[in-house]
PyMOL Python script that loads the backbone (N, CA, C, O; Angstrom):
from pymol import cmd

cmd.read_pdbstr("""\
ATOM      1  N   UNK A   1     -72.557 -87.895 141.768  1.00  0.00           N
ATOM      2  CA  UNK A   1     -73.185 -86.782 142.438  1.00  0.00           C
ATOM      3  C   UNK A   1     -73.415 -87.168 143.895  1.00  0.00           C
ATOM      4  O   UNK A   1     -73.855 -88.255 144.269  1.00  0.00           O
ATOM      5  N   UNK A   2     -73.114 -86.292 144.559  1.00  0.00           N
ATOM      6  CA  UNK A   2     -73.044 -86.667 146.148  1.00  0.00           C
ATOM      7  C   UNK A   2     -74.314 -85.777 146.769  1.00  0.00           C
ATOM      8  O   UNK A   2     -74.039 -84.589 146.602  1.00  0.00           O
ATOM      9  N   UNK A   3     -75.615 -85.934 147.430  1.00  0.00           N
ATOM     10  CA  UNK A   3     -76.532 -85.503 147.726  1.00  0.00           C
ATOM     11  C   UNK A   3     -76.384 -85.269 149.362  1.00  0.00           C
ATOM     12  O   UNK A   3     -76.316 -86.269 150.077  1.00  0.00           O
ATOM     13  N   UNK A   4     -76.336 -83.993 149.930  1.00  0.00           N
ATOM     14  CA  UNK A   4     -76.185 -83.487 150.801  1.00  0.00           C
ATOM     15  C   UNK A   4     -77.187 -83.969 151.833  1.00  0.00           C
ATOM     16  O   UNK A   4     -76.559 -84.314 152.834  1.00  0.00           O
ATOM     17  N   UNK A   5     -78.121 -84.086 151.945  1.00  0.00           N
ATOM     18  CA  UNK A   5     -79.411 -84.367 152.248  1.00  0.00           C
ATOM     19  C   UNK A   5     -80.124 -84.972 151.198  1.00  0.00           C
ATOM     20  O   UNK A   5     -80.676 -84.475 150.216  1.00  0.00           O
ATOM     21  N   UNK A   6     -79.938 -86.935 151.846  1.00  0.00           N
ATOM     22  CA  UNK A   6     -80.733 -87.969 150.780  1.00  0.00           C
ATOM     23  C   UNK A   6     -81.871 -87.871 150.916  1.00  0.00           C
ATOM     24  O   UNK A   6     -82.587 -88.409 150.071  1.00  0.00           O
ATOM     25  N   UNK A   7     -82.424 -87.212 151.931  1.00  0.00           N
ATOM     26  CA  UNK A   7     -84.227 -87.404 151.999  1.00  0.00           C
ATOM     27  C   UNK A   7     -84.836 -85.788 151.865  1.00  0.00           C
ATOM     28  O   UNK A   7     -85.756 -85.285 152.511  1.00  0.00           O
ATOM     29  N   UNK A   8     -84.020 -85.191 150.836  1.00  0.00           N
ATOM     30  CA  UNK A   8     -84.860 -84.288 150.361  1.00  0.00           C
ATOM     31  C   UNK A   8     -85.646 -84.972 148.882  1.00  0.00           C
ATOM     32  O   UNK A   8     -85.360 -86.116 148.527  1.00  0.00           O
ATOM     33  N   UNK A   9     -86.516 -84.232 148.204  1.00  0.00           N
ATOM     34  CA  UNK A   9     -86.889 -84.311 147.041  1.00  0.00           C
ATOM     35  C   UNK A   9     -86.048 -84.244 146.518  1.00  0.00           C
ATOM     36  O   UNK A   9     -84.996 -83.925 147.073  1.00  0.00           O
ATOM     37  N   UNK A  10     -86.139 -84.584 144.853  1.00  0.00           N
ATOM     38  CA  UNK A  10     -85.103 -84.268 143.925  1.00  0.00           C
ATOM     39  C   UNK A  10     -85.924 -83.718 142.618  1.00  0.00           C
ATOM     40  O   UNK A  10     -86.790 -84.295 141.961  1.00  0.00           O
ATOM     41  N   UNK A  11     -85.377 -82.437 142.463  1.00  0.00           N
ATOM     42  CA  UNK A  11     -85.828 -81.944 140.944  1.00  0.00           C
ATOM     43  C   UNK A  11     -84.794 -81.733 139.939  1.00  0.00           C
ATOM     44  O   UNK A  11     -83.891 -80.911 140.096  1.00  0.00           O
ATOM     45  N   UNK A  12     -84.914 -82.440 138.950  1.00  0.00           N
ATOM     46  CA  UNK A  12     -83.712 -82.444 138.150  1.00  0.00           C
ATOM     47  C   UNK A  12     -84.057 -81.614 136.499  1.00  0.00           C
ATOM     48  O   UNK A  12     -85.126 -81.592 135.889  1.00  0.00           O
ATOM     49  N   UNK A  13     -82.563 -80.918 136.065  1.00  0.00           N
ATOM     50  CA  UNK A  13     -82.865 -79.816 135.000  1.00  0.00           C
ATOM     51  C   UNK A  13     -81.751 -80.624 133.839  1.00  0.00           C
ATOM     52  O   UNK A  13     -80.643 -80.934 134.275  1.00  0.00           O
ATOM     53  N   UNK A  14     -82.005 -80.861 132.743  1.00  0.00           N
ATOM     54  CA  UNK A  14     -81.534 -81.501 131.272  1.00  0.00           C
ATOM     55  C   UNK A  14     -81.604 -80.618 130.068  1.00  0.00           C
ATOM     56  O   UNK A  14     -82.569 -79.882 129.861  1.00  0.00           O
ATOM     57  N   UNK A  15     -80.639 -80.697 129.332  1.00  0.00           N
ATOM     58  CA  UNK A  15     -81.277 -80.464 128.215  1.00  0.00           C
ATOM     59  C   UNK A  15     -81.568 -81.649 127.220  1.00  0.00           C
ATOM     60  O   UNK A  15     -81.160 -81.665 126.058  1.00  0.00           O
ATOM     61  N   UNK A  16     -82.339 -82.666 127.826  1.00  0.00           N
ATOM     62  CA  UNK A  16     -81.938 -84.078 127.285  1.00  0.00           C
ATOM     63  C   UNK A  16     -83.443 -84.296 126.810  1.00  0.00           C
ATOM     64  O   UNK A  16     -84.199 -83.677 127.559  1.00  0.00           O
ATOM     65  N   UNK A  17     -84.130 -84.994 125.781  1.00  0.00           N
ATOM     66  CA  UNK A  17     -85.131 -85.525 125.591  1.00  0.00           C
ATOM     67  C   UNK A  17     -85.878 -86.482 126.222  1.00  0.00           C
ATOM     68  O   UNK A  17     -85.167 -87.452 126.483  1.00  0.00           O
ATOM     69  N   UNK A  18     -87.074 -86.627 126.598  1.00  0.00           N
ATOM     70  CA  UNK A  18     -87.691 -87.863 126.953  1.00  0.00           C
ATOM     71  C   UNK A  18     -88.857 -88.171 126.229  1.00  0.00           C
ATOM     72  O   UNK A  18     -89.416 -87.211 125.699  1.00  0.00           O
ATOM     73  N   UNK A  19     -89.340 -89.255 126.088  1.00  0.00           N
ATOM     74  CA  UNK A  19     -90.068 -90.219 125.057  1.00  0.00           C
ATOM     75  C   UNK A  19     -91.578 -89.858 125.444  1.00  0.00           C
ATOM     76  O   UNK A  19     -91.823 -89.763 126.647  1.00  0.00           O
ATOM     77  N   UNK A  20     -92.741 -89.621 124.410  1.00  0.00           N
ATOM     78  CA  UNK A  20     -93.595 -89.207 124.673  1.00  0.00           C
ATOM     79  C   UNK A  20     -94.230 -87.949 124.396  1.00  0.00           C
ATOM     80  O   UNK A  20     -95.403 -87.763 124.720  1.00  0.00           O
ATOM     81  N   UNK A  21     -93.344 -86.823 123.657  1.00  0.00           N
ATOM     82  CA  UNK A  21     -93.166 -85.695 123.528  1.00  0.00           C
ATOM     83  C   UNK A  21     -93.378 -85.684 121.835  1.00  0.00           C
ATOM     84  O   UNK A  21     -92.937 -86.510 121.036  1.00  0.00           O
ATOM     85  N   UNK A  22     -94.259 -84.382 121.534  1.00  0.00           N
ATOM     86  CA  UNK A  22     -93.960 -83.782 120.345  1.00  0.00           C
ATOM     87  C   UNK A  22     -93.448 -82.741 119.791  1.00  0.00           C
ATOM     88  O   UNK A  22     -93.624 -81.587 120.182  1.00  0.00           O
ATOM     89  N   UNK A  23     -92.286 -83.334 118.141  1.00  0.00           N
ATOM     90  CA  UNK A  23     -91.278 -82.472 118.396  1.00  0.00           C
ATOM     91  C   UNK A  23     -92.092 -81.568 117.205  1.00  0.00           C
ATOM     92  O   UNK A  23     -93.144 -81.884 116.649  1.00  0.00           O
ATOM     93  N   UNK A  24     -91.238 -80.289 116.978  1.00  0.00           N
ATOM     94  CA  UNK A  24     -91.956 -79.482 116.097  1.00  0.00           C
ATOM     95  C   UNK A  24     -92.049 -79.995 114.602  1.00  0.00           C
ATOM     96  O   UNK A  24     -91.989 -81.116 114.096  1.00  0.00           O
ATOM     97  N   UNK A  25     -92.206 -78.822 114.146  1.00  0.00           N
ATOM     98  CA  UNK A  25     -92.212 -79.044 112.578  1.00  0.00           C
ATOM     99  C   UNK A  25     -91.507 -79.286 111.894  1.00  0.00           C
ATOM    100  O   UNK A  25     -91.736 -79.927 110.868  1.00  0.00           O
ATOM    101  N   UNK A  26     -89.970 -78.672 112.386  1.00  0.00           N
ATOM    102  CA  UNK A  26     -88.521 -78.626 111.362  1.00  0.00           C
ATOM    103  C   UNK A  26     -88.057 -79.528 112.603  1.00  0.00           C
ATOM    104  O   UNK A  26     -86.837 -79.628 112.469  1.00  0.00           O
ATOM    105  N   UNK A  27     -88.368 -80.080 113.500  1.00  0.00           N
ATOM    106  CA  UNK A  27     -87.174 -80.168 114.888  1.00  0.00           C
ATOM    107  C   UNK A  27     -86.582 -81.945 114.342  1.00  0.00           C
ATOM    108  O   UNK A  27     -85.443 -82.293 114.653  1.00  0.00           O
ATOM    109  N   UNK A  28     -87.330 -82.716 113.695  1.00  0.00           N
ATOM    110  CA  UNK A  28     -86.896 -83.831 113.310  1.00  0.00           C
ATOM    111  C   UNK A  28     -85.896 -83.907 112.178  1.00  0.00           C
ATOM    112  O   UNK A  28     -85.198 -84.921 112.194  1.00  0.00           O
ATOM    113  N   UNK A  29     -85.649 -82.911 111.046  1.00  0.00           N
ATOM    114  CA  UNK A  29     -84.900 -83.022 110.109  1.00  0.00           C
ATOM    115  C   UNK A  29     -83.283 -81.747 110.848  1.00  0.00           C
ATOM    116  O   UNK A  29     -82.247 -81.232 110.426  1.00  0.00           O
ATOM    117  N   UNK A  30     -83.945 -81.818 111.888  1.00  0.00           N
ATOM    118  CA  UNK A  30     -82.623 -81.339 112.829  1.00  0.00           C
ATOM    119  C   UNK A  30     -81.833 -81.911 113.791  1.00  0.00           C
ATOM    120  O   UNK A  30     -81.114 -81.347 114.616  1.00  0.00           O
ATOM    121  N   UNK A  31     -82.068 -83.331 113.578  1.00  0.00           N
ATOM    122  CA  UNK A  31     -81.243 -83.996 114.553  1.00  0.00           C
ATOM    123  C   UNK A  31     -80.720 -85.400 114.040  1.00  0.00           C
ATOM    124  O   UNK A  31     -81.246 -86.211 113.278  1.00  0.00           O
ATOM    125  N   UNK A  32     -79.205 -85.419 114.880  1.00  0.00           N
ATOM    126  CA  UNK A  32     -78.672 -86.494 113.786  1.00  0.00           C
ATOM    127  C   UNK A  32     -79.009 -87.830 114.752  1.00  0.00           C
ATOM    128  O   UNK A  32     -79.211 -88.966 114.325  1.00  0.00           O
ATOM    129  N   UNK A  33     -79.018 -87.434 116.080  1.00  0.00           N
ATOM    130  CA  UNK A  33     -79.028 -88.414 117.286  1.00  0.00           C
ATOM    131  C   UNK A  33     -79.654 -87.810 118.033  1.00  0.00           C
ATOM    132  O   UNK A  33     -79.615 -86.581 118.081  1.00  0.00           O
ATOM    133  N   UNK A  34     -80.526 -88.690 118.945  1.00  0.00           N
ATOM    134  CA  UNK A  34     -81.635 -88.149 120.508  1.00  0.00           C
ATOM    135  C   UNK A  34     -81.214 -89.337 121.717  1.00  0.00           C
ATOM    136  O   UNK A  34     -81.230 -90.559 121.865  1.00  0.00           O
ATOM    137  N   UNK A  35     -80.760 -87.854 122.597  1.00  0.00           N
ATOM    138  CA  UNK A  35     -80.695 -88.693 123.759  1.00  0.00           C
ATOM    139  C   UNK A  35     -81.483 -88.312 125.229  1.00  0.00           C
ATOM    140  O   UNK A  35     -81.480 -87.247 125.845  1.00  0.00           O
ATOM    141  N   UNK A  36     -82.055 -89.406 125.494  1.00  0.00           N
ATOM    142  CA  UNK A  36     -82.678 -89.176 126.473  1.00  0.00           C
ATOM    143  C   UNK A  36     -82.748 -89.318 127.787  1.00  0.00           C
ATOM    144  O   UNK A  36     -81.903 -90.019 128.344  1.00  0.00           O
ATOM    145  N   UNK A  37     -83.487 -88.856 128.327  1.00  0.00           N
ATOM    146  CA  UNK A  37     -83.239 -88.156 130.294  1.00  0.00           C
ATOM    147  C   UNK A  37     -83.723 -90.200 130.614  1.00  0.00           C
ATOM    148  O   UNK A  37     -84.556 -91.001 130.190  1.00  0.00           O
ATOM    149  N   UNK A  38     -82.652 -90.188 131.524  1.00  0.00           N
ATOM    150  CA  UNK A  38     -82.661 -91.322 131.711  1.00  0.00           C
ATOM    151  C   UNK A  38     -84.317 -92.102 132.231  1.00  0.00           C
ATOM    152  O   UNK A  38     -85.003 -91.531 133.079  1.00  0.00           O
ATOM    153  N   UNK A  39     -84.697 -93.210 131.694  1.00  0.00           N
ATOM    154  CA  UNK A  39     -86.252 -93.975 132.529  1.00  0.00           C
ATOM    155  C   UNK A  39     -86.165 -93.669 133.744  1.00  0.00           C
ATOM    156  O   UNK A  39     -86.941 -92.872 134.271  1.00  0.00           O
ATOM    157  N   UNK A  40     -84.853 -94.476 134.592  1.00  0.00           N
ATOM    158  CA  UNK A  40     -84.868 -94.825 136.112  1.00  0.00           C
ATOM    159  C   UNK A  40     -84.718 -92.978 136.813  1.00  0.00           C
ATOM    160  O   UNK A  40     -85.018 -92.849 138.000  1.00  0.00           O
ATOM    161  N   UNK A  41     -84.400 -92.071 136.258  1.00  0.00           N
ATOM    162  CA  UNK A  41     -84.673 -90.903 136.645  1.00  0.00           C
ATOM    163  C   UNK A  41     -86.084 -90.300 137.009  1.00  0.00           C
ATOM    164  O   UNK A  41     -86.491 -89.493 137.844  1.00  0.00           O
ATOM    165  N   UNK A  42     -86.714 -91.150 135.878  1.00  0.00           N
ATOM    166  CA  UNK A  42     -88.021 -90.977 135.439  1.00  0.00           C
ATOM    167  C   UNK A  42     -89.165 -91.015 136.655  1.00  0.00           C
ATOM    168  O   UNK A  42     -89.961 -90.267 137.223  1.00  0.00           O
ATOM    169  N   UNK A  43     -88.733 -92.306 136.664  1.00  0.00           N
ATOM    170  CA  UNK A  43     -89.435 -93.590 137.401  1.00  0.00           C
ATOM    171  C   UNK A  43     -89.026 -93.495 138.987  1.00  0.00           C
ATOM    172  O   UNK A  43     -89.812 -94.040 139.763  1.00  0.00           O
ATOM    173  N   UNK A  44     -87.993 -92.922 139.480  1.00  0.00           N
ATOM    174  CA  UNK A  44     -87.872 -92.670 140.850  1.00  0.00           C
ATOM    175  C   UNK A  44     -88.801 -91.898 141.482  1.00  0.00           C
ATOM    176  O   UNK A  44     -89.337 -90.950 140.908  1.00  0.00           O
ATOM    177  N   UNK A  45     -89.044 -92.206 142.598  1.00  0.00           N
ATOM    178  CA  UNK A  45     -90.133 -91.769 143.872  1.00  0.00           C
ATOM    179  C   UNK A  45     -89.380 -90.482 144.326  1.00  0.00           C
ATOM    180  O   UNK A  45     -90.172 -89.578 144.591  1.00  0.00           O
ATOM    181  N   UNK A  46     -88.068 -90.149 144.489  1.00  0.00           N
ATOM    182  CA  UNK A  46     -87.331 -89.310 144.876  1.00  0.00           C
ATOM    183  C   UNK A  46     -87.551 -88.116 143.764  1.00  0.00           C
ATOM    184  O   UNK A  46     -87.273 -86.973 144.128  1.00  0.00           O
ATOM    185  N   UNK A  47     -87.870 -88.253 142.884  1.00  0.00           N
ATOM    186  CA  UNK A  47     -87.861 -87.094 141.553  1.00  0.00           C
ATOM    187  C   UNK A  47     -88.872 -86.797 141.646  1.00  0.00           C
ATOM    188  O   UNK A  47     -89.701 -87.689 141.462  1.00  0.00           O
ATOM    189  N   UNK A  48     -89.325 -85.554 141.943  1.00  0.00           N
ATOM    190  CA  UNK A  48     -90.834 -84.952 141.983  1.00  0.00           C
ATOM    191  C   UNK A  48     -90.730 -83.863 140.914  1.00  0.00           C
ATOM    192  O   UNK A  48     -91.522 -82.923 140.996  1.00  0.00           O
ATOM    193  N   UNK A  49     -89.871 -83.889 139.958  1.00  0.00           N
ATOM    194  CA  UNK A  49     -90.450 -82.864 138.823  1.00  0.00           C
ATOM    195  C   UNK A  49     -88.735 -82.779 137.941  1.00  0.00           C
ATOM    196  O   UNK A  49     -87.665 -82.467 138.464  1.00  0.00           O
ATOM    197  N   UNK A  50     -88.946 -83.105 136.747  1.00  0.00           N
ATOM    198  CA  UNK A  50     -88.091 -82.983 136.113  1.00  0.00           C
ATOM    199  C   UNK A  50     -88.256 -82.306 134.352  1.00  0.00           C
ATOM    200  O   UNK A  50     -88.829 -82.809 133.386  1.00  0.00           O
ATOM    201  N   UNK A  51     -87.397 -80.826 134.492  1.00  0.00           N
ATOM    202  CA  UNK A  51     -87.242 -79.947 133.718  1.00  0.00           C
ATOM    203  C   UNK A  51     -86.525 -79.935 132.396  1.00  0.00           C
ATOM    204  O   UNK A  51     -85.326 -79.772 132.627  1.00  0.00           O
ATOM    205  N   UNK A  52     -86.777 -80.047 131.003  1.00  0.00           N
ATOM    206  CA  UNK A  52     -86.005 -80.548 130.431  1.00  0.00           C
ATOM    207  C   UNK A  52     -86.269 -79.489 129.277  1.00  0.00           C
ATOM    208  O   UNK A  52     -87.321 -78.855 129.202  1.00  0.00           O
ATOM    209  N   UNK A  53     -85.027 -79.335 128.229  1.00  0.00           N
ATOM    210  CA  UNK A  53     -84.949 -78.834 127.295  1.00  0.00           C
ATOM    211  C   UNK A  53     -84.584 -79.712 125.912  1.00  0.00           C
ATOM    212  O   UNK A  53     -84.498 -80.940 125.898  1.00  0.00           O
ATOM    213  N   UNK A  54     -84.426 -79.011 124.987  1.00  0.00           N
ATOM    214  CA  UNK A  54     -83.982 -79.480 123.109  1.00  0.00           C
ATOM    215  C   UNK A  54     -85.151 -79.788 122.495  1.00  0.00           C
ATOM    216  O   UNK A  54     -85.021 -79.904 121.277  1.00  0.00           O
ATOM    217  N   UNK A  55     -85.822 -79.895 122.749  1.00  0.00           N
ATOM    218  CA  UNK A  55     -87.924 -79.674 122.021  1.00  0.00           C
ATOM    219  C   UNK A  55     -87.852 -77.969 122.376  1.00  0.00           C
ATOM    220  O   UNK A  55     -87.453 -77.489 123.437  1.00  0.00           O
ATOM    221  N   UNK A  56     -88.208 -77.432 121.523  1.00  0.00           N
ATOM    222  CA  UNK A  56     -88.709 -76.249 121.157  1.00  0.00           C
ATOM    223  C   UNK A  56     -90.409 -76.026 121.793  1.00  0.00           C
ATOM    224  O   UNK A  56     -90.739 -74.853 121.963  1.00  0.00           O
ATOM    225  N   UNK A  57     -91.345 -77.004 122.098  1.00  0.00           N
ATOM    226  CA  UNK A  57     -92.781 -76.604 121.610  1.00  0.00           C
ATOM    227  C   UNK A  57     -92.615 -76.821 123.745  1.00  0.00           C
ATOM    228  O   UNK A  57     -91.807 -77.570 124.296  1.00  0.00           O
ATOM    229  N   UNK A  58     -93.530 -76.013 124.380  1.00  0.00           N
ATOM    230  CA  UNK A  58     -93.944 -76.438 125.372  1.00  0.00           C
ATOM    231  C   UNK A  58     -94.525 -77.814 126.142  1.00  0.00           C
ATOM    232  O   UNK A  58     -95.606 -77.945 125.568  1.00  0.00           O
ATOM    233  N   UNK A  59     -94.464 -78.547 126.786  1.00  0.00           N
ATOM    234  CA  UNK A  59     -95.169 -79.849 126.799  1.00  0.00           C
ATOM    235  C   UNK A  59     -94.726 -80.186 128.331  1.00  0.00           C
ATOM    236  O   UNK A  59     -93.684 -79.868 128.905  1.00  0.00           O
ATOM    237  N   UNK A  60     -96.043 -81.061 128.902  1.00  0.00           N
ATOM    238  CA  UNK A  60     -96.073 -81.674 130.329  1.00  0.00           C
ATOM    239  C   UNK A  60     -96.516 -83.331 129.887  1.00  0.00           C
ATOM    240  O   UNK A  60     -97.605 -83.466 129.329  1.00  0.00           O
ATOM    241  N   UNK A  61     -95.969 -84.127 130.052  1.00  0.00           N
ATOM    242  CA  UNK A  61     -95.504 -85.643 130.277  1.00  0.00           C
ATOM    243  C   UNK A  61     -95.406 -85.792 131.778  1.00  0.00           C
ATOM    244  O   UNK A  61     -94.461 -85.514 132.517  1.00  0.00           O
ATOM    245  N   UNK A  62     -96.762 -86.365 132.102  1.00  0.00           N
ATOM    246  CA  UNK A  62     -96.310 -86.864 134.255  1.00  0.00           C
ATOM    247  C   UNK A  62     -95.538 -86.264 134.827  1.00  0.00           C
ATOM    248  O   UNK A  62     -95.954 -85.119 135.007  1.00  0.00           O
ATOM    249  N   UNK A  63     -94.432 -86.454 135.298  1.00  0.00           N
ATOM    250  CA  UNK A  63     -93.876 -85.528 136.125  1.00  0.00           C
ATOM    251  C   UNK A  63     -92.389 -84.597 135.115  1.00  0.00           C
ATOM    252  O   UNK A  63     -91.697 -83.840 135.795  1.00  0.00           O
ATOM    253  N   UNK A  64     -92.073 -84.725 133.749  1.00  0.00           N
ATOM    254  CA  UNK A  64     -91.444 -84.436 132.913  1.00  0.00           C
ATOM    255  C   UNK A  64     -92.151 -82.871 132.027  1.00  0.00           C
ATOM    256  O   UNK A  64     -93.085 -82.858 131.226  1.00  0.00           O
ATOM    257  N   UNK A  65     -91.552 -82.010 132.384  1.00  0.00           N
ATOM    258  CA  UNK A  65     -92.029 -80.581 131.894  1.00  0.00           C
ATOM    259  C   UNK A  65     -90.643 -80.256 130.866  1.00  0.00           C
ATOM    260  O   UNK A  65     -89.495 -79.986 131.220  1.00  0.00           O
ATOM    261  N   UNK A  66     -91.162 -80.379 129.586  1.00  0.00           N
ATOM    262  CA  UNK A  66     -90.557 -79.557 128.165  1.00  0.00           C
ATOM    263  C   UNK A  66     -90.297 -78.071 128.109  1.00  0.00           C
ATOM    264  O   UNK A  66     -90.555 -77.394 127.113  1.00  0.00           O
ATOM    265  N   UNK A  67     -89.953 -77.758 128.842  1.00  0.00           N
ATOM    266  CA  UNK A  67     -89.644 -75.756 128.673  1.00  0.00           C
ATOM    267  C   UNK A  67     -89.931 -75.638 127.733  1.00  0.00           C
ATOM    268  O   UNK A  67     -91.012 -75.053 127.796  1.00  0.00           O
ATOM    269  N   UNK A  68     -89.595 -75.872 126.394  1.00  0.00           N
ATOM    270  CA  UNK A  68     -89.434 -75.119 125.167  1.00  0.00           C
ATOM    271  C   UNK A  68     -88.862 -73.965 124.670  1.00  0.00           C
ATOM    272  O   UNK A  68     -87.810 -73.627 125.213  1.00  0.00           O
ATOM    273  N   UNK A  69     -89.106 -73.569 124.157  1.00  0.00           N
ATOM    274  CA  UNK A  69     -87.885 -72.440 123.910  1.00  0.00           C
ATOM    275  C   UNK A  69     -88.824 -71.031 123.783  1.00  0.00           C
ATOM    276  O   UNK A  69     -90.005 -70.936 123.450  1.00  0.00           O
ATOM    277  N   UNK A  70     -87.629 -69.715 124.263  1.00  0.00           N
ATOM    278  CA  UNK A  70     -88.829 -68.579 124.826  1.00  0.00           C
ATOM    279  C   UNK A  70     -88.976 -67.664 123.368  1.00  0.00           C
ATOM    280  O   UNK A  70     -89.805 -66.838 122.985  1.00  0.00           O
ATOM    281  N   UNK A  71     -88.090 -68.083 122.938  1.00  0.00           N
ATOM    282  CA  UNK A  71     -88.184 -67.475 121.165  1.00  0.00           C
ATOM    283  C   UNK A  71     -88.706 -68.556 119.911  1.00  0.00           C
ATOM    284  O   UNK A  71     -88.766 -69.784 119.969  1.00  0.00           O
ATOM    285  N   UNK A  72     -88.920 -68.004 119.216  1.00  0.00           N
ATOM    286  CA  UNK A  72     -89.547 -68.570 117.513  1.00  0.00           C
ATOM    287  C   UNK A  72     -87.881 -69.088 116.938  1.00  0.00           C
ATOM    288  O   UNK A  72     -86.872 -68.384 116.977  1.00  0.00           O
ATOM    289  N   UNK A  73     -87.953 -70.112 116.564  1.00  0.00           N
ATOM    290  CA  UNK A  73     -86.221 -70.684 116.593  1.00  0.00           C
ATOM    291  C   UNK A  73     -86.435 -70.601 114.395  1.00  0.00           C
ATOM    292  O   UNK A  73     -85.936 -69.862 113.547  1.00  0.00           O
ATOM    293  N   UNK A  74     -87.503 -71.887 114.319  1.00  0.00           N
ATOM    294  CA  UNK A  74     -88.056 -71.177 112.889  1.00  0.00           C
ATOM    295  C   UNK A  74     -89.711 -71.230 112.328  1.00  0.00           C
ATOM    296  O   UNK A  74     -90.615 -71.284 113.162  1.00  0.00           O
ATOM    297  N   UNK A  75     -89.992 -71.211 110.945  1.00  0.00           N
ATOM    298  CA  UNK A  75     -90.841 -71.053 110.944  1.00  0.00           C
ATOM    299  C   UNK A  75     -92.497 -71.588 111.195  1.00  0.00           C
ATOM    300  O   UNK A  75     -93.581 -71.006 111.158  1.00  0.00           O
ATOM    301  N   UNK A  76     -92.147 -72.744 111.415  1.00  0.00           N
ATOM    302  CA  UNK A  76     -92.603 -73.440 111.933  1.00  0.00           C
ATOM    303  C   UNK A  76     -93.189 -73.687 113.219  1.00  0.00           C
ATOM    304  O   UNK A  76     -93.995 -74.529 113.614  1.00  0.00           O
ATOM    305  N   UNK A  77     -92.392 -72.445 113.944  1.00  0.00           N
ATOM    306  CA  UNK A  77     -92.778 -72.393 115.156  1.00  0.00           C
ATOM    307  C   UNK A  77     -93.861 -71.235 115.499  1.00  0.00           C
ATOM    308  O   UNK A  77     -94.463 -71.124 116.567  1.00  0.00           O
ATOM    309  N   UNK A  78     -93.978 -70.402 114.366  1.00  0.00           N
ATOM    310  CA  UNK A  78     -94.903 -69.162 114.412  1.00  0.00           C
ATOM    311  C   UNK A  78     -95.796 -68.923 115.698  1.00  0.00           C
ATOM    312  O   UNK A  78     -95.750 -68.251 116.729  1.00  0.00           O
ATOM    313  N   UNK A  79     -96.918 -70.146 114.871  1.00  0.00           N
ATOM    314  CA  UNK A  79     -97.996 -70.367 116.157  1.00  0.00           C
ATOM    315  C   UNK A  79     -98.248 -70.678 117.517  1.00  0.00           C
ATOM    316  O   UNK A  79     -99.158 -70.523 118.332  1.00  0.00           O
ATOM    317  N   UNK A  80     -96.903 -71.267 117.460  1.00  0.00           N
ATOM    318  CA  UNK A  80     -96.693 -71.879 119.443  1.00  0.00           C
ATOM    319  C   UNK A  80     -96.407 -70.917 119.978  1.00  0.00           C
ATOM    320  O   UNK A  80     -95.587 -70.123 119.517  1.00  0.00           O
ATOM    321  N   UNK A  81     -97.073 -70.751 121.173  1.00  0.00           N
ATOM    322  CA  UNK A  81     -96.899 -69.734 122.256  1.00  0.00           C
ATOM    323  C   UNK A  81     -95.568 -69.956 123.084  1.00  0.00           C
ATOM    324  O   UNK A  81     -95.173 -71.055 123.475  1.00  0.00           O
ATOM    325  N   UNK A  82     -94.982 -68.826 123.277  1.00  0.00           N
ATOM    326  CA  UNK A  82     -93.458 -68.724 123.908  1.00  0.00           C
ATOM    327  C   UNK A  82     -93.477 -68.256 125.162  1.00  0.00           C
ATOM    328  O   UNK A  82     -94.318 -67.362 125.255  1.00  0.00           O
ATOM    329  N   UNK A  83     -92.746 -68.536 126.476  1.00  0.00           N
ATOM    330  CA  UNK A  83     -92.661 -68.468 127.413  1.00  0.00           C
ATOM    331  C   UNK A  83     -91.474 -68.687 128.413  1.00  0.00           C
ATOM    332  O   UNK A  83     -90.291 -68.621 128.077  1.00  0.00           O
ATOM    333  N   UNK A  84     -91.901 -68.942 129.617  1.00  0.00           N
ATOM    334  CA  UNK A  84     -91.143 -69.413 130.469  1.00  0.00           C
ATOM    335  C   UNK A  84     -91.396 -69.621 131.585  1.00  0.00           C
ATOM    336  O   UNK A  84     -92.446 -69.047 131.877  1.00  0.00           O
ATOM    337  N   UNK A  85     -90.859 -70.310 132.627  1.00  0.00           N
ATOM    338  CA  UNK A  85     -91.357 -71.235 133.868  1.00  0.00           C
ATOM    339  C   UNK A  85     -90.609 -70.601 135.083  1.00  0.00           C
ATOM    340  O   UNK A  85     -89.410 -70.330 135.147  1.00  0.00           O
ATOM    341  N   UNK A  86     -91.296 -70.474 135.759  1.00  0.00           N
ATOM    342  CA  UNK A  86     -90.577 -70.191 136.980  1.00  0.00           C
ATOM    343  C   UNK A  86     -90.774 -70.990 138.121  1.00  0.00           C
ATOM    344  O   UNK A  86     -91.693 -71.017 138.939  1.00  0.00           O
ATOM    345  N   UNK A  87     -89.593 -71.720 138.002  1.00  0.00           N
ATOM    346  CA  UNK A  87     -89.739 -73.010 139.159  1.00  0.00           C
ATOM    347  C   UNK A  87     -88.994 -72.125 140.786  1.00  0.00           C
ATOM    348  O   UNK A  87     -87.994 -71.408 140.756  1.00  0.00           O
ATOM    349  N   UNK A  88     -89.703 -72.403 141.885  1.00  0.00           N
ATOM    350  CA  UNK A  88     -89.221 -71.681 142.828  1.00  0.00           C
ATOM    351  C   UNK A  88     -89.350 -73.334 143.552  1.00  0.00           C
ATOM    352  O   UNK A  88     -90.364 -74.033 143.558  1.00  0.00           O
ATOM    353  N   UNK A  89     -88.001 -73.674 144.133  1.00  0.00           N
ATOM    354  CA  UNK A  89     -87.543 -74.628 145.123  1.00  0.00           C
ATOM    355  C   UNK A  89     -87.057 -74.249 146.488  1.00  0.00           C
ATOM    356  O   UNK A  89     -86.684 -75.120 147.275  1.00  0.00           O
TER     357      UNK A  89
END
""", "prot")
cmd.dss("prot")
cmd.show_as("cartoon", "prot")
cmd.util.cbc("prot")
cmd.orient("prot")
């Protein structure tokens, strides 16, 4: 990836997991493999907010925000509130 401007911020969008997060009710007997948004992504000074999807439930981890999903996927998910984010950069 070639960055046009190195001394802007960087906000980065995944649909990748990161560690720290809880998954739903059914979301563990749904996966055969988890891969996750890289540490050193994590951990950079340059990354001021990173957006991530494949957890269903909403969730904020330091600078790591879980979207979740804006529909009820199953039943399990009844009770969690559904939404969506509007990141303006």
């Amino acid at each position: 990836m070639i960055l046009k401007n190195a001394d802007l911020p960087i906000v980065a969008f995944s649909h990748l997991e990161a560690t720290g997060f809880k998954l739903g009710q059914f979301e563990p007997v749904q996966r055969d493999t988890v891969v996750l948004i890289p540490a050193r992504l994590i951990k950079s000074k340059k990354v001021i907010r990173v957006y991530a999807g494949h957890v269903h439930k909403h969730q904020e981890v330091g600078k790591v925000n879980v979207v979740g999903s804006s529909i009820h996927v199953d039943f399990g998910e009844a009770d969690d509130p559904k939404g969506m984010i509007l990141a303006e950069v």
